[in-house]
PyMOL commands that place a pseudoatom at each C-alpha (Angstrom):
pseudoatom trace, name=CA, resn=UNK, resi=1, chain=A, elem=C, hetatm=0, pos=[9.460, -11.561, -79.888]
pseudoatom trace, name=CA, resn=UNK, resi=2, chain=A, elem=C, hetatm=0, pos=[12.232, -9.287, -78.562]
pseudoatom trace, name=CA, resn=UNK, resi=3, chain=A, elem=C, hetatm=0, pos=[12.266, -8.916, -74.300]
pseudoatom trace, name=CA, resn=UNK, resi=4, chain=A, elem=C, hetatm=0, pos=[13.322, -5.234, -75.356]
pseudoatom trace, name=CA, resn=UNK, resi=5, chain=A, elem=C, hetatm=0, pos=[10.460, -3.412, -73.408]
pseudoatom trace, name=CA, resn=UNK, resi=6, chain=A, elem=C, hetatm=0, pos=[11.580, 0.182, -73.685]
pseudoatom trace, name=CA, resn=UNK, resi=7, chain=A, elem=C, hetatm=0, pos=[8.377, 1.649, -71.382]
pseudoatom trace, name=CA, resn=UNK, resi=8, chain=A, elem=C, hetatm=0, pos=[8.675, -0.259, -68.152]
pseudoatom trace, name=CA, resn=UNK, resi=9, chain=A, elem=C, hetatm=0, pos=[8.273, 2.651, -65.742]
pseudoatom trace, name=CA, resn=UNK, resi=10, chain=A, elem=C, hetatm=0, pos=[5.151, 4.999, -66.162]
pseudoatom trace, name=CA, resn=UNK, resi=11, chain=A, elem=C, hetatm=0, pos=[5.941, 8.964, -66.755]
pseudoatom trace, name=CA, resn=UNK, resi=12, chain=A, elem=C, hetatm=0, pos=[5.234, 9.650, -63.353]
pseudoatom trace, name=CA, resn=UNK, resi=13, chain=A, elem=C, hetatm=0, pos=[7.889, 6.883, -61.921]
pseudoatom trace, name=CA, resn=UNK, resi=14, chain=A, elem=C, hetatm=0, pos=[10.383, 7.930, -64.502]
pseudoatom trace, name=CA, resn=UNK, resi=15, chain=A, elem=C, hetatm=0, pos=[9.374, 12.020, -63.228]
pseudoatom trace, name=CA, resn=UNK, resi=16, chain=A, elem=C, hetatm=0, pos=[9.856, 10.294, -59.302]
pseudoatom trace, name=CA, resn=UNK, resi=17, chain=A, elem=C, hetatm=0, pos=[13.467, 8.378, -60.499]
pseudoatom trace, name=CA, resn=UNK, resi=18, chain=A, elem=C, hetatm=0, pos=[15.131, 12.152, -61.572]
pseudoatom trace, name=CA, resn=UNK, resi=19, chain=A, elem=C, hetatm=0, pos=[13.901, 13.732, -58.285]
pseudoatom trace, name=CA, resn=UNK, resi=20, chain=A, elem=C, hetatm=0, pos=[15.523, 10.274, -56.471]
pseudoatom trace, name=CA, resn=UNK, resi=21, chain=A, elem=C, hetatm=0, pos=[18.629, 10.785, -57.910]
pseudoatom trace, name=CA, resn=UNK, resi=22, chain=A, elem=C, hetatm=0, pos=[18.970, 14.541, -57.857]
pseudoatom trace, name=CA, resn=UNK, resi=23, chain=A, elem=C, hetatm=0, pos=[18.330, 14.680, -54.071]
pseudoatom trace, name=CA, resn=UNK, resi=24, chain=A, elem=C, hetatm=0, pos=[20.482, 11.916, -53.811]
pseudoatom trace, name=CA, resn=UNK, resi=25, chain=A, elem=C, hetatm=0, pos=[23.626, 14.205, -55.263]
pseudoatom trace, name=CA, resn=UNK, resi=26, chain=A, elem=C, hetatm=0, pos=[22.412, 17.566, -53.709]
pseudoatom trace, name=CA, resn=UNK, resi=27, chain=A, elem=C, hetatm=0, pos=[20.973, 18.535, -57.602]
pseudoatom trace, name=CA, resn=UNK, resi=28, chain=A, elem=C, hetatm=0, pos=[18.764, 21.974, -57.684]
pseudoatom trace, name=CA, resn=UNK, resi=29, chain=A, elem=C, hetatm=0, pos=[16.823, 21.874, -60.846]
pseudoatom trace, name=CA, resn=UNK, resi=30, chain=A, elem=C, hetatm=0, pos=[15.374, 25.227, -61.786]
pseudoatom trace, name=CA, resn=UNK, resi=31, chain=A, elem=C, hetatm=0, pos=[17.257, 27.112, -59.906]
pseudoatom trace, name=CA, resn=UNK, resi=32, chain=A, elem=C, hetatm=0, pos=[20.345, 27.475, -62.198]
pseudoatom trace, name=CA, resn=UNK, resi=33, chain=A, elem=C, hetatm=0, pos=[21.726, 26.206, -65.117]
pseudoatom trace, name=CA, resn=UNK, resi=34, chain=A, elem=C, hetatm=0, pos=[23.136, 22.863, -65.675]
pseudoatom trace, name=CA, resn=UNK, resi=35, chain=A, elem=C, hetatm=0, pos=[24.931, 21.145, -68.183]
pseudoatom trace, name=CA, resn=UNK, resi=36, chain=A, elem=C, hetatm=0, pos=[26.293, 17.474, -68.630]
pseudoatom trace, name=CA, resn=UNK, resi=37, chain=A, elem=C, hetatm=0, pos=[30.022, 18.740, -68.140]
pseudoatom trace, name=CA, resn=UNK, resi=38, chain=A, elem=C, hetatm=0, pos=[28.731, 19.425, -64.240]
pseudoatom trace, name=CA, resn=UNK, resi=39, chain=A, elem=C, hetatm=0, pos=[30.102, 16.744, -61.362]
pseudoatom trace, name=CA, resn=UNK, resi=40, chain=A, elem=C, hetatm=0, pos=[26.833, 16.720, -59.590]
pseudoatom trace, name=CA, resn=UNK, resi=41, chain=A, elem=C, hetatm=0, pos=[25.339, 16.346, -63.050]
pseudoatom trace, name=CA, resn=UNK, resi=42, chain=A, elem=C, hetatm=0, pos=[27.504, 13.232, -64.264]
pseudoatom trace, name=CA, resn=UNK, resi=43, chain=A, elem=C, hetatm=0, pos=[26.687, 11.819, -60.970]
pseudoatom trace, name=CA, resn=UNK, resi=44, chain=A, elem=C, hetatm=0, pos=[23.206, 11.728, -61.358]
pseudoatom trace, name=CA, resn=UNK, resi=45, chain=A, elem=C, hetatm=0, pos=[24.050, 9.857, -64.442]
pseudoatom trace, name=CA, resn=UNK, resi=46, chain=A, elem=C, hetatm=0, pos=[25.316, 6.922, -63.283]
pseudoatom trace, name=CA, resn=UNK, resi=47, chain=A, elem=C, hetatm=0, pos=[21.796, 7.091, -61.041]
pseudoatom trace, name=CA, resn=UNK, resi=48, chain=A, elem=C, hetatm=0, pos=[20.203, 7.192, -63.995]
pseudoatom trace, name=CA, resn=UNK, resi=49, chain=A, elem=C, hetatm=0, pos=[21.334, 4.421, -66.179]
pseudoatom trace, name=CA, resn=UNK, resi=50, chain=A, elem=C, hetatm=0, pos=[18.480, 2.494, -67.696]
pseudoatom trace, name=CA, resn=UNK, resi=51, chain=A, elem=C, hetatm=0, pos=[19.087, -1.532, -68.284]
pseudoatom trace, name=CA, resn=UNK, resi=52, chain=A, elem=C, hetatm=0, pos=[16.456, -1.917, -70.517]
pseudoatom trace, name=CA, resn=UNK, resi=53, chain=A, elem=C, hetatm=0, pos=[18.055, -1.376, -73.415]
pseudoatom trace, name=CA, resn=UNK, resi=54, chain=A, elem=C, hetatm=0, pos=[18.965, -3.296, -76.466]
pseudoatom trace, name=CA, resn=UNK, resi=55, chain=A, elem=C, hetatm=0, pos=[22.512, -5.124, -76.568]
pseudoatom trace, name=CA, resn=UNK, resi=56, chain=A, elem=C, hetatm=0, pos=[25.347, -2.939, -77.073]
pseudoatom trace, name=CA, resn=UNK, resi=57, chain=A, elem=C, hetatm=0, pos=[23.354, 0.149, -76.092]
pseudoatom trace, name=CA, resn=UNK, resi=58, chain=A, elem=C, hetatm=0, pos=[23.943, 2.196, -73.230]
pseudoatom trace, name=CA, resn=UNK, resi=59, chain=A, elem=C, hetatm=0, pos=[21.143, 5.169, -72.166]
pseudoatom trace, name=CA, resn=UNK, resi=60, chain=A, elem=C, hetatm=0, pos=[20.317, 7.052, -69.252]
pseudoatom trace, name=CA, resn=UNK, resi=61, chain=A, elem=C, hetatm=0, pos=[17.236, 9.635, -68.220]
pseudoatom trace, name=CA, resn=UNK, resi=62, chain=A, elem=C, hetatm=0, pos=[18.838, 13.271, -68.017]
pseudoatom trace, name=CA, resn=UNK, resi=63, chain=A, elem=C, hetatm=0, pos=[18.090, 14.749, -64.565]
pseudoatom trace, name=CA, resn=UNK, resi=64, chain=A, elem=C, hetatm=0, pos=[15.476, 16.689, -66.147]
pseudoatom trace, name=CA, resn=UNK, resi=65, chain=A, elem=C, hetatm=0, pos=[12.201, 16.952, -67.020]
pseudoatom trace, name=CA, resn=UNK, resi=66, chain=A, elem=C, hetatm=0, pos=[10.742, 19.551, -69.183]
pseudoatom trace, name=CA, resn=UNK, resi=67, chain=A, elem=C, hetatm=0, pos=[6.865, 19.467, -67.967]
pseudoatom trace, name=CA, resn=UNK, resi=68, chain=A, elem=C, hetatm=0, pos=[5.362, 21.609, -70.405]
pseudoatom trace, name=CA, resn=UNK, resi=69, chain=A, elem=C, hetatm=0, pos=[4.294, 21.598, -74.195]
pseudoatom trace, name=CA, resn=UNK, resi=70, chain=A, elem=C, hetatm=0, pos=[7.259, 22.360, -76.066]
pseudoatom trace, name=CA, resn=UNK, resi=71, chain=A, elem=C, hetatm=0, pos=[8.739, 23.412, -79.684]
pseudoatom trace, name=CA, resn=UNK, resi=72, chain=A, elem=C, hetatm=0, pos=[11.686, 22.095, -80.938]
pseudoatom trace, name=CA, resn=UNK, resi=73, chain=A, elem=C, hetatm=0, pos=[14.387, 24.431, -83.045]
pseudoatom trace, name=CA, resn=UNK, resi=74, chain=A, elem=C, hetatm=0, pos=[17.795, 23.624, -84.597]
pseudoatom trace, name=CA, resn=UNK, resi=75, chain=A, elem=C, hetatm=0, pos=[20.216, 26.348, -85.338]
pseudoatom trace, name=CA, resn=UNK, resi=76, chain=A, elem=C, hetatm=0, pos=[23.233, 26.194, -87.028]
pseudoatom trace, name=CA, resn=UNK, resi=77, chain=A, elem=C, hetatm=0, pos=[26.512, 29.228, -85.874]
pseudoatom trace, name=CA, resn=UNK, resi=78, chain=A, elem=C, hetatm=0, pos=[29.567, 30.183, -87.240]
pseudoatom trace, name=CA, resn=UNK, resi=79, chain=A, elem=C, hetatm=0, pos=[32.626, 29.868, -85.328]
pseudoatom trace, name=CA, resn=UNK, resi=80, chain=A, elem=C, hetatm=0, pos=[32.972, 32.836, -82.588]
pseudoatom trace, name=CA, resn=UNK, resi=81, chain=A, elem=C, hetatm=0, pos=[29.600, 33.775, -83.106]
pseudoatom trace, name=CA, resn=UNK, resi=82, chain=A, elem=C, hetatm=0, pos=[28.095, 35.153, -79.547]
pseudoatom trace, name=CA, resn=UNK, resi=83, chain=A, elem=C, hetatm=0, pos=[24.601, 34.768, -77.898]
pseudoatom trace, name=CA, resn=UNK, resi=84, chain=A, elem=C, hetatm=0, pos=[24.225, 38.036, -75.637]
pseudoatom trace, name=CA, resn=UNK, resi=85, chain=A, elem=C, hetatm=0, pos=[23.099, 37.393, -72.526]
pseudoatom trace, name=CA, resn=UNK, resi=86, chain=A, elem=C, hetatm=0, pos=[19.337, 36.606, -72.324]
pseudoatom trace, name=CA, resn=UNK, resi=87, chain=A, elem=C, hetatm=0, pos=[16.514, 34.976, -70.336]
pseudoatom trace, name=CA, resn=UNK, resi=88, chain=A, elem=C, hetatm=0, pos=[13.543, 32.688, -71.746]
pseudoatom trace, name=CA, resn=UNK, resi=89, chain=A, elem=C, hetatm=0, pos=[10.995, 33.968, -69.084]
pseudoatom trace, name=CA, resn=UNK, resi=90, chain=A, elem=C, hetatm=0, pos=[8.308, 32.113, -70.473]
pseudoatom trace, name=CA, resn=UNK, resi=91, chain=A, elem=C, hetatm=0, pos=[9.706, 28.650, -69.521]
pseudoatom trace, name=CA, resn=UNK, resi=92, chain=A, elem=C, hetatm=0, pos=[12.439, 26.623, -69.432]
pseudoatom trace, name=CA, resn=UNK, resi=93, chain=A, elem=C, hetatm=0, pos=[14.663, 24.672, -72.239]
pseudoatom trace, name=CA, resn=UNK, resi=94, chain=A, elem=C, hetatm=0, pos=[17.408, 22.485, -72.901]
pseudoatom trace, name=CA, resn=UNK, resi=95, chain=A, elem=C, hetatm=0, pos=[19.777, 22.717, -75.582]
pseudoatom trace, name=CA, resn=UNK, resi=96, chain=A, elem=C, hetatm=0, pos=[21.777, 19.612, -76.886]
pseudoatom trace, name=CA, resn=UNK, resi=97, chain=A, elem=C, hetatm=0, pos=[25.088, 19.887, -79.020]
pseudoatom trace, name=CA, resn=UNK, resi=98, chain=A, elem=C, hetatm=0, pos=[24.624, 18.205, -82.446]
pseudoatom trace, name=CA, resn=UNK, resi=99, chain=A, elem=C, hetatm=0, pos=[28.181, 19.280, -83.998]
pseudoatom trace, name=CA, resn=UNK, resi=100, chain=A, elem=C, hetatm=0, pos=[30.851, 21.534, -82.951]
pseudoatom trace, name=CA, resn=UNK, resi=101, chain=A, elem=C, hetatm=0, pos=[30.861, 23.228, -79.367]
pseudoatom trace, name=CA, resn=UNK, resi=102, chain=A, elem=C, hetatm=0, pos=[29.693, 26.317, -77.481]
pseudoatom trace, name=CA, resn=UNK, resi=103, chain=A, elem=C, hetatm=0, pos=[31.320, 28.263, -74.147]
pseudoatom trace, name=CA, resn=UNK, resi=104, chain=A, elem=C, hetatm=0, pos=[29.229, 28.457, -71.314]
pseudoatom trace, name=CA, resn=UNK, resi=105, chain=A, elem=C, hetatm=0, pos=[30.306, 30.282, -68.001]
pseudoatom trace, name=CA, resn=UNK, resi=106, chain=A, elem=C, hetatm=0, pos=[33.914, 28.916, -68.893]
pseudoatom trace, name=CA, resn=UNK, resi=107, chain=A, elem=C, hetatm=0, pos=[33.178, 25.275, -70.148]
pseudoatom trace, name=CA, resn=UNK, resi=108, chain=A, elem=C, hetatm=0, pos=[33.666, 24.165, -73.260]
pseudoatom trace, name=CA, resn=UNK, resi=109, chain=A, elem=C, hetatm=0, pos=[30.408, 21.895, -74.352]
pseudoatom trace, name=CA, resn=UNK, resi=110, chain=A, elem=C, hetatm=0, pos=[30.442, 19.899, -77.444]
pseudoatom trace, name=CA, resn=UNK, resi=111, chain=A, elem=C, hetatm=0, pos=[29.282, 17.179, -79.287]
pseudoatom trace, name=CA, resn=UNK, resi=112, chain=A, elem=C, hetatm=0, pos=[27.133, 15.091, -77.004]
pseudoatom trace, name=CA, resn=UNK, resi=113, chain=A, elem=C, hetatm=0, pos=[27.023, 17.348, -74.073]
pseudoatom trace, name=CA, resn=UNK, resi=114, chain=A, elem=C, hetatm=0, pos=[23.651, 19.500, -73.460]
pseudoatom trace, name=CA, resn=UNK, resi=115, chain=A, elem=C, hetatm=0, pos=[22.393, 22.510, -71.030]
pseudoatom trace, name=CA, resn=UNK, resi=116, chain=A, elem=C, hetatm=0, pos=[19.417, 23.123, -69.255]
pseudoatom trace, name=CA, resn=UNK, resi=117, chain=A, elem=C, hetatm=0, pos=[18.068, 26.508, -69.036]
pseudoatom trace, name=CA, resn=UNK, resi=118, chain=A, elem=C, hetatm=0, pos=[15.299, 27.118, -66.043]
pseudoatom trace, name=CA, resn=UNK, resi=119, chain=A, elem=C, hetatm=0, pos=[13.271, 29.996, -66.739]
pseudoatom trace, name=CA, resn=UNK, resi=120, chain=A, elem=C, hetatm=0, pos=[13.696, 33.650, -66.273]
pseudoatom trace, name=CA, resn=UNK, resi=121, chain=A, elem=C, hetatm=0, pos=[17.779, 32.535, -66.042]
pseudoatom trace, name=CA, resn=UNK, resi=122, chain=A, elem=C, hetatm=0, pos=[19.765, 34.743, -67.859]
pseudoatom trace, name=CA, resn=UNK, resi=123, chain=A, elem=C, hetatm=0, pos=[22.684, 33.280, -69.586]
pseudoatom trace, name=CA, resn=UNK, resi=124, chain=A, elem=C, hetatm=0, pos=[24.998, 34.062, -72.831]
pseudoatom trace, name=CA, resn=UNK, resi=125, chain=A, elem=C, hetatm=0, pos=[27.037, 31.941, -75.055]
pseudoatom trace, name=CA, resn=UNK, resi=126, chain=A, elem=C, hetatm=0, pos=[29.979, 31.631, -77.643]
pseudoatom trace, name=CA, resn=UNK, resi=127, chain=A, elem=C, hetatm=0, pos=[30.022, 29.303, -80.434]
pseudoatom trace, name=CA, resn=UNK, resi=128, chain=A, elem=C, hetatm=0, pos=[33.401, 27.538, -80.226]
pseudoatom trace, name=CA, resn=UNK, resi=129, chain=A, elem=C, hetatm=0, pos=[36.546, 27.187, -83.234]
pseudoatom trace, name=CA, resn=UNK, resi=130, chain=A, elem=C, hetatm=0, pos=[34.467, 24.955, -85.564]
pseudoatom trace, name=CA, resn=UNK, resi=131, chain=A, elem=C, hetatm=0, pos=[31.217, 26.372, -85.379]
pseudoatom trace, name=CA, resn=UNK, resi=132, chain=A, elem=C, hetatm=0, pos=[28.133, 24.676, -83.829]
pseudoatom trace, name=CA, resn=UNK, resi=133, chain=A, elem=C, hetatm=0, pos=[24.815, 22.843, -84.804]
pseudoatom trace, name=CA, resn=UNK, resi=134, chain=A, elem=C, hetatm=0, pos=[22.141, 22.514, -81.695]
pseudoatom trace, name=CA, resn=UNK, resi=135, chain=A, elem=C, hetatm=0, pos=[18.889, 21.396, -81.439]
pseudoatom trace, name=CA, resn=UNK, resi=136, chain=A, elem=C, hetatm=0, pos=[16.636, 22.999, -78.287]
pseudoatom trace, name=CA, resn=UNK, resi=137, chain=A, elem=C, hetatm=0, pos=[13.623, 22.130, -76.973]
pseudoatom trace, name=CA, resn=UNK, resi=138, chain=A, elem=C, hetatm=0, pos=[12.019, 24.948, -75.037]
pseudoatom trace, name=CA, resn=UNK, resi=139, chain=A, elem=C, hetatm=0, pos=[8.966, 25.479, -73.279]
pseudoatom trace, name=CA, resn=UNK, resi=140, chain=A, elem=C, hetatm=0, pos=[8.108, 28.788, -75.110]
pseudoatom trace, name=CA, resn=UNK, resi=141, chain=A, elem=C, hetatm=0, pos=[8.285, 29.989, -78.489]
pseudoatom trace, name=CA, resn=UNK, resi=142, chain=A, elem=C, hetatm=0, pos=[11.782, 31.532, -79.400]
pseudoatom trace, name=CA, resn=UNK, resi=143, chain=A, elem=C, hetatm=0, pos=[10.373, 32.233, -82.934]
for i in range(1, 143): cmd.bond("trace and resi %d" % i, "trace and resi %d" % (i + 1))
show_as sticks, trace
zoom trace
């Protein structure tokens, strides 16, 4: 029997942990929009480091918490292709970098790196020199 026990905090202590860590480095969630290229952001990370892992892994809770039912979407752009600028008033989202890179408000986020979007936060977007594959999770239906 492995001692890999991967749910050893309750939602609600995992919910408290993010709201530790982003008071602890001055962190407003909903209020703009984050990504993991952010200082406060990679900060928090560090807070959030989980040790219950298996060997060789390394994983940490984002600062986030999307508490709503969601839908997940991938999309797939073509190098320099824009986003116009745009709100998701219904709720909010977060949007992860598979492949490839977007520009955001002047940084460059790519493979790995994610953004949160609160809602009713406008925001636009350019696909980067290689193109881009994302996967999103947002608390309304962009359908």
């Amino acid at each position: 029997m492995s001692d890999f026990k991967p749910n050893s905090l309750t939602f609600q202590q995992g919910l408290e942990r993010i709201e530790k860590a982003t008071q602890e480095v001055g962190l407003r969630i909903g209020k703009e929009i984050i990504t993991s290229r952010d200082e406060q952001v990679i900060k928090a990370q560090g807070l959030l480091e989980t040790k219950n892992v298996p060997q060789g892994f390394k994983k940490w809770q984002l600062p986030v918490a999307l508490r709503c039912e969601s839908q997940l979407f991938i999309t797939v752009a073509p190098p320099g292709a824009k986003v116009p600028k745009h709100s998701h008033d219904e709720g909010p989202g977060i949007r992860f970098i598979a492949t490839g890179s977007i520009k955001y408000n002047g940084k460059e986020l790519t493979t790995g790196d994610w953004m949160y979007i609160p809602a009713g936060v406008p925001y636009e977007l350019e696909v980067g020199p290689y193109g881009a594959i994302m996967c999103y999770c947002y608390c309304c239906s962009c359908a």
